[in-house]
Every structure is written in C-alpha cells, then in structure tokens.
N, C-alpha and C positions, 0 to 999 in steps of 0.2 A: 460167117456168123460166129458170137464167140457166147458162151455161156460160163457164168461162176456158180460152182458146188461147194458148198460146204460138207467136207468127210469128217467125219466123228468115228470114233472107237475106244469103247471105255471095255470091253470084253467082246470074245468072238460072235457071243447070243445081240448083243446089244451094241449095233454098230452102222453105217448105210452104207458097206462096203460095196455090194451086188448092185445099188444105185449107180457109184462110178463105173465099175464092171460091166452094166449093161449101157452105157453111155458110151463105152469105148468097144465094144460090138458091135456098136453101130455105127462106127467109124469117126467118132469123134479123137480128137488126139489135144492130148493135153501141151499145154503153151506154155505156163508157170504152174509153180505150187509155192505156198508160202506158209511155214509151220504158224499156227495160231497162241493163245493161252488159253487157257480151259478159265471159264467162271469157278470159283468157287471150291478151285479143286478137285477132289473125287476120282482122281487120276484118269479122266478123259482126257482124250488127244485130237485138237481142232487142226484142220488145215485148210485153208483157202485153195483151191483150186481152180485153175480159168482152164478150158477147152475153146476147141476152135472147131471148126465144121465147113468143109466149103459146102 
C-alpha cells in the first residue's frame, strides 16, 4: 500500500513534521520525495512525499 504526504515547513512552530515522524513509527518507509514550490512565497518549503507500507 502506498500513500502521498504533503511536508510543509515555514518555521519549527508551524510545520507537519511529527505527521511524517509518526507515519514512519509506524513502519512506513518512504519510496520518493520530490522538492515542491511554495504558492506565493512566504518562504515555505513544499515537498511531495510517497510512502509505502506492506
């Protein structure tokens, strides 16, 4: 089974780091990542990432 996250991090308060973090706890393992662009600027940082799960 594969699932895609979008990781966001515009500062350490305001990010969904602990979302990928707890996804791979629980044994998921990442397959790709792919750096994104941020809408609008604001110095966010997008990245597509797929996971995989047997």
């Amino acid at each position: 089974m594969q699932k895609a996250i979008i990781v966001n991090y515009l500062t350490d308060k305001r990010n969904n780091l602990s979302d990928l973090n707890q996804l791979l706890q629980e044994g998921w393992v990442v397959v790709s990542q792919s750096a994104m662009s941020g809408a609008g600027g604001g110095g966010a940082v997008y990245s597509l990432v797929i996971l995989e799960k047997n």
